[in-house]
DRENBA-466156 format. One record per residue (C-alpha): residue in three letters; x, y, z. Coordinates in steps of 0.02 Angstrom, whole numbers, plus 50000, padded with zeros to 5 digits. Layout:
<pts>
AlaXYZ;...
</pts>
This chain:
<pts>
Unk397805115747294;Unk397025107247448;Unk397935113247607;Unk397715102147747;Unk397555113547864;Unk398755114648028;Unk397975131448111;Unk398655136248290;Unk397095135748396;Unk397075154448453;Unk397255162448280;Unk396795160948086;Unk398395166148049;Unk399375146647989;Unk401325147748072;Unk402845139947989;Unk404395139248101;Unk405315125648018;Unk405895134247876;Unk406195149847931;Unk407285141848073;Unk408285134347945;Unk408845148847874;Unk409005159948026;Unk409905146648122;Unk411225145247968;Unk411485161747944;Unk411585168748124;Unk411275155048244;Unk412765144948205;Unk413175127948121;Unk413275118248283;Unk410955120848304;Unk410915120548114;Unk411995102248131;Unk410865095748283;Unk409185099748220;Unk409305097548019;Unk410575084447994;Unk409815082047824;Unk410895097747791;Unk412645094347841;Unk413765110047906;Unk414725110447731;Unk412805115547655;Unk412585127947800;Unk414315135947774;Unk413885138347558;Unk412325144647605;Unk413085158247750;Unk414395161447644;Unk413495165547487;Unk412435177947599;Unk413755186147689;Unk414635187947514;Unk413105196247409;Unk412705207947588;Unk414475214747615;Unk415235214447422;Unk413635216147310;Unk413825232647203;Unk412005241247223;Unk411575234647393;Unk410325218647428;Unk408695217447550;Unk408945204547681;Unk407325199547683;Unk407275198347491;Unk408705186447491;Unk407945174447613;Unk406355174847499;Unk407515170847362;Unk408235156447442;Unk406805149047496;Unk405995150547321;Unk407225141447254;Unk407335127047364;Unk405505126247323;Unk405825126947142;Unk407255114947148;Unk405985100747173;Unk405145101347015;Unk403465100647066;Unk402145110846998;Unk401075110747150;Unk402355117347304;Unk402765134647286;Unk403255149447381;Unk402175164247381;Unk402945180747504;Unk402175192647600;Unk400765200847519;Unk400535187047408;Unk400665174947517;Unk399005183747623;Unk398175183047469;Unk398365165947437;Unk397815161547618;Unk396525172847602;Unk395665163447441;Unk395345149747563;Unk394265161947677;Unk392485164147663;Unk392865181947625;Unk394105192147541;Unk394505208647451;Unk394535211147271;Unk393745218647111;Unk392375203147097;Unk392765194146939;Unk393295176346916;Unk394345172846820;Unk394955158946691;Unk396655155546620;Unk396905147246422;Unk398315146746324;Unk399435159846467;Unk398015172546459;Unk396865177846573;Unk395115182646540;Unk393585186446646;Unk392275172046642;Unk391025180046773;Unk390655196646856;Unk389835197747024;Unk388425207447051;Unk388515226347113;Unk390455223347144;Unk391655234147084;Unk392375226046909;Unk390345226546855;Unk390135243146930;Unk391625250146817;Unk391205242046686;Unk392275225046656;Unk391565211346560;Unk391575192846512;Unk392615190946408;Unk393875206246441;Unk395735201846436;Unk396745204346584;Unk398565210846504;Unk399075220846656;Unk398955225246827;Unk399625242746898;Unk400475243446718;Unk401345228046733;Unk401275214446611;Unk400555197446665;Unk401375188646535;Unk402235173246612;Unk401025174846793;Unk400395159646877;Unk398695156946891;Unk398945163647104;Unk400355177747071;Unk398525185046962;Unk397545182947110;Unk398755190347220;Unk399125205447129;Unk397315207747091;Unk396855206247280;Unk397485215947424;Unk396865227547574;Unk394995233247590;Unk395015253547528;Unk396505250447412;Unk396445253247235;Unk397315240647082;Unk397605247746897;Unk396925232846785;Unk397295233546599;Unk395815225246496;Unk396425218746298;Unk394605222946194;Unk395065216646012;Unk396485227645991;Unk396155242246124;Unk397005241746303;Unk396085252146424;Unk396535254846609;Unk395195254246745;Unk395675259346922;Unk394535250647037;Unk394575250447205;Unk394545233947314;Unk393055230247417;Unk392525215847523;Unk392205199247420;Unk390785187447473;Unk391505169547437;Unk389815157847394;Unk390305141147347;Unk388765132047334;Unk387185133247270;Unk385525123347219;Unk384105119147126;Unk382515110447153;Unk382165100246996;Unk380405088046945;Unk380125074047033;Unk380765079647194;Unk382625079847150;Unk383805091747221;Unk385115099247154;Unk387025105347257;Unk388245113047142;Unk390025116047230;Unk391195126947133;Unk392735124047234;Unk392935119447450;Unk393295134247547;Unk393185137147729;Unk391195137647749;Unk390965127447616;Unk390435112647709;Unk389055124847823;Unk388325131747663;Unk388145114147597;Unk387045106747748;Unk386095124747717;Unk385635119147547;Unk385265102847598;Unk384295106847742;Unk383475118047597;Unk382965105447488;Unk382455091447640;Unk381475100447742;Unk379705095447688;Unk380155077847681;Unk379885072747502;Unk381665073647436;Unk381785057947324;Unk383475058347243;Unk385045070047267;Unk386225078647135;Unk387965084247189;Unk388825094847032;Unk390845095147044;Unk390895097346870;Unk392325111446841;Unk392735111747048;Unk394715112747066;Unk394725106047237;Unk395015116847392;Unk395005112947575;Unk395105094747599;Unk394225095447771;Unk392935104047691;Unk392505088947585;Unk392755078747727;Unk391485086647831;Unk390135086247676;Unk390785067047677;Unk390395064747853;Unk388535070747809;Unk388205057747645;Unk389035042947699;Unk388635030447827;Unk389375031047966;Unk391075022047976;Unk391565018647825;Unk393105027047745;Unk392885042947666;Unk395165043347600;Unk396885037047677;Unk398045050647666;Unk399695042747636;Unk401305052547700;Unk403265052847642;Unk403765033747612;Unk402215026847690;Unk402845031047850;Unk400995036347914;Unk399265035347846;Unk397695045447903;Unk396285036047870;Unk394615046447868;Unk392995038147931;Unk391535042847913;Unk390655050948087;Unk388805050948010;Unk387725057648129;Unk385965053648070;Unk385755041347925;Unk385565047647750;Unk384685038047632;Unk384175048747487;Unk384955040547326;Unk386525051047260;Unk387215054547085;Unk388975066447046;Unk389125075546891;Unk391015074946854;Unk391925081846724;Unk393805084046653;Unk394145096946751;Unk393685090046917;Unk395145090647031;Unk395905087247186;Unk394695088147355;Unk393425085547234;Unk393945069747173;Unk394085065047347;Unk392385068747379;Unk391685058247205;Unk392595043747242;Unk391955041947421;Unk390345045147374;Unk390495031747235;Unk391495018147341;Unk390485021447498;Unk388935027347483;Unk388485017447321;Unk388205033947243;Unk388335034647051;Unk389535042646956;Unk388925051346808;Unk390045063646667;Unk391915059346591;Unk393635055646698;Unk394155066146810;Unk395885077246810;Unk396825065446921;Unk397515077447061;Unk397705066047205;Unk399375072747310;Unk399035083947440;Unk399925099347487;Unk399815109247661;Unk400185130147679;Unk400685136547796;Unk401075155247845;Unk402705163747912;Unk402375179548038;Unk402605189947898;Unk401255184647805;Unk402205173247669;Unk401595155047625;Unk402365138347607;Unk401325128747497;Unk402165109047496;Unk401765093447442;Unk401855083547591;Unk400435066947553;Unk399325056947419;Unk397655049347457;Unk396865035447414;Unk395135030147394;Unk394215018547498;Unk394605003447411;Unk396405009447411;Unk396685016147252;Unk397735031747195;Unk397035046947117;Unk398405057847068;Unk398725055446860;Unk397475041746857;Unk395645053746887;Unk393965043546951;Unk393155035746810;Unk391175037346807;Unk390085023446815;Unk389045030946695;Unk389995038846548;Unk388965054646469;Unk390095066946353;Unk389495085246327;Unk389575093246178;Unk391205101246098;Unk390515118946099;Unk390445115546290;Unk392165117746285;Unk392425131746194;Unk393675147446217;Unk392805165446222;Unk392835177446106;Unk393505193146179;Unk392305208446192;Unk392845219846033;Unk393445206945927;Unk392825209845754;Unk392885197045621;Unk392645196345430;Unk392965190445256;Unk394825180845272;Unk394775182045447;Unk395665166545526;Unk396215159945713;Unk395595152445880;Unk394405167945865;Unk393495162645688;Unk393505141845755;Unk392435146345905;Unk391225157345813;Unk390995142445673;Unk390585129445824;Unk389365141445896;Unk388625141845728;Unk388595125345670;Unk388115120245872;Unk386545131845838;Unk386035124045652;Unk386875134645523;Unk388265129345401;Unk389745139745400;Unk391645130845395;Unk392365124445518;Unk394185127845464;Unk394875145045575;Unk394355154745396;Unk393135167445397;Unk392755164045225;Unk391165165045095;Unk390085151645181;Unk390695157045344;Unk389845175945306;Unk388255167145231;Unk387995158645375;Unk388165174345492;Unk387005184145370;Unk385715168945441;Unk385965171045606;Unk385815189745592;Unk384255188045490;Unk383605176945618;Unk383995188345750;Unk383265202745679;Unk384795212645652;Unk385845222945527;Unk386295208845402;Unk388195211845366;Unk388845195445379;Unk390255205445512;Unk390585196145684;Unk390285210845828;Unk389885212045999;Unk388155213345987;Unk388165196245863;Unk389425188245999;Unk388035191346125;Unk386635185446051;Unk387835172046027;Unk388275168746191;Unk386505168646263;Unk385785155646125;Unk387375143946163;Unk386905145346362;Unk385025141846302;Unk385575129246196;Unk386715119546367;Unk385265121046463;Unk384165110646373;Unk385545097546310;Unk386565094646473;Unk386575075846443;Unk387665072746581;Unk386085082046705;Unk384785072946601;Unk385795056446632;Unk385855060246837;Unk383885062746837;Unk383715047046732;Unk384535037046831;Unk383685044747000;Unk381955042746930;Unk382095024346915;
</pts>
């Protein structure tokens, strides 16, 4: 999502009248407002939509919540467009969602990715409570407060999983085939999204994991960071993996990297009735050479930000395509806390060309490996002889990624346990030829070892920054 932002000037809080109005005005300010102001909706639409309220209030066997129907309408005018990105979220989950775009926020301190409709922790912050319990990579997420989250959007997780500092969540964590609640109370959240890395040769490193509100002040940190005695010779910006955010954010990281003037996106409105076009307002000139690592999942405001940097700053482009997320959608918040997300706009790059289900192609092409790629294995999963599934195909890539031989067929069969016996030799271990956790994390930290020292895509951006 990349909200573009319309925040009244006195609060954080983001206010939505219009539809709200709408429904208010139709169901107890009368047709004659509803007729004046909307005439999109014509009174005959007003009258179904009074009359099917007034109907399910006053003849509805067990009773119905006002406030639930009006939720319930408004959902599924949302839903009655189709699109995958506009979506209604209320009340509590609607804070939530507003709240992932803050620079703080409660929770348990995981993140958290989603594959196949399952959710399963892919980080743990430090000294937050999800480590301090005793959550890890890996884990499962089934439930929350004993509810399935079978069939949850990637934000109805977040919102159930976040809530009000002090409060406590029930989260069910799949291990193999164990569940096991932890109740873990919510704490406050530190949101970082950026970080760096000096490398040789007086290259710097920025990594942004997604645009957030102080996104853009903890990016000039890092690049005040790496300038500040002078002898910064080339600049690496890594989007690889960033799912977009706050599109001012990138705009104001933009305004820093390219020269001033020249156009950073046109956001193009409803029938190209209006275009923003973005320039840049460059304040001092910056004229470090640039290269952006880019990868298949780089979406959205981040797109935004590689194809600027490409078009107008003559900054190279290094990894695979991108997603191709280029429509824009804004939130905005009712009183009550619920959210309006909408696709209103597209952008376009500078030279005018769409994003959305097309992606930014690199100028310099570098795949990763396939093991980059790969799903977890879930902590307690244990595998042997005629063993087969998603499980058994990871563990054979992590083998054969590391030098050993087993199959590569989802069968945990004869040359598949030889070729753990190895690794567990190597390792110094009981030699079973049995997957556990303790092979899966000697696993894991070879395979990070192992991406380290053969990130092409990295090796390509120093390369070309050397030169």
């Amino acid at each position: 999502m990349e909200p573009f932002e319309k925040k009244a000037s006195n609060t954080n809080k983001y206010v939505i009248i219009f539809v709200v109005i709408a429904l208010v005005g139709g169901f107890w300010g009368g047709q004659a407002w509803a007729k004046r102001q909307y005439s999109v909706m014509d009174a005959e639409g007003f009258n179904l939509l009074q009359a099917s309220y007034s109907k399910i209030q006053d003849k509805y066997l067990y009773g119905a919540n006002s406030g639930e129907l009006i939720d319930g309408a408004i959902a599924g005018m949302v839903s009655s467009l189709g699109d995958q990105y506009s979506q209604y979220l209320a009340d509590e989950a609607g804070e939530n969602y507003a709240d992932s775009y803050n620079s703080n926020f409660y929770g348990i301190g995981t993140e958290v990715q989603q594959k196949d409709g399952k959710f399963f922790i892919s980080v743990l912050v430090k000294d937050m409570p999800a480590e301090k319990v005793g959550l890890k990579p890996g884990d499962e997420i089934v439930t929350i407060d004993q509810q399935s989250v079978e069939g949850y959007t990637f934000n109805e997780l977040l919102s159930k999983v976040r809530g009000k500092k002090g409060t406590s969540v029930v989260i069910g964590i799949k291990r193999g085939e164990t569940i096991t609640d932890f109740n873990i109370e919510r704490a406050e959240i530190p949101v970082h999204t950026v970080s760096l890395k000096q490398l040789d040769n007086n290259i710097g490193m920025i990594a942004i994991s997604r645009f957030t509100e102080a996104t853009d002040v903890e990016f000039k940190e890092a690049l005040a960071s790496l300038t500040k005695d002078g002898d910064m010779k080339g600049l690496i910006i890594d989007l690889r993996s960033n799912p977009g955010g706050l599109l001012n954010q990138t705009v104001e990281i933009a305004n820093v990297l390219v020269p001033n003037g020249k156009k950073i996106l046109d956001v193009v409105y409803k029938n190209e009735e209006k275009t923003i076009s973005f320039l840049s307002k460059q304040e001092e000139p910056f004229n470090i050479p640039i290269v952006v690592l880019v990868n298949q999942y780089s979406a959205s405001a981040s797109e935004v930000l590689a194809a600027a940097l490409k078009e107008s700053a003559d900054a190279r482009v290094v990894g695979v395509k991108t997603y191709g997320k280029g429509v824009v959608q804004s939130y905005e918040q009712f009183r009550s806390g619920s959210v309006l997300v909408l696709t209103e706009a597209e952008w376009k790059t500078p030279s005018g060309s769409g994003i959305h289900k097309i992606g930014v192609e690199p100028t310099d092409v570098v795949e990763l490996p396939e093991y980059m790629n790969l799903k977890p294995i879930s902590n307690g999963v244990e595998l042997q002889l005629n063993s087969f599934g998603d499980d058994v195909i990871a563990l054979q890539k992590m083998l054969l990624a590391l030098g050993y031989s087993p199959s590569d067929n989802g069968l945990y069969d004869e040359a598949t346990v030889q070729a753990v016996k190895q690794y567990e030799s190597a390792k110094g271990i009981d030699v079973d030829g049995l997957y556990t956790d303790e092979v899966g994390n000697l696993l894991v930290e070879d395979i990070r070892s192992l991406l380290q020292a053969n990130d092409y895509q990295l090796q390509k951006a120093e390369q070309l920054l050397k030169k």
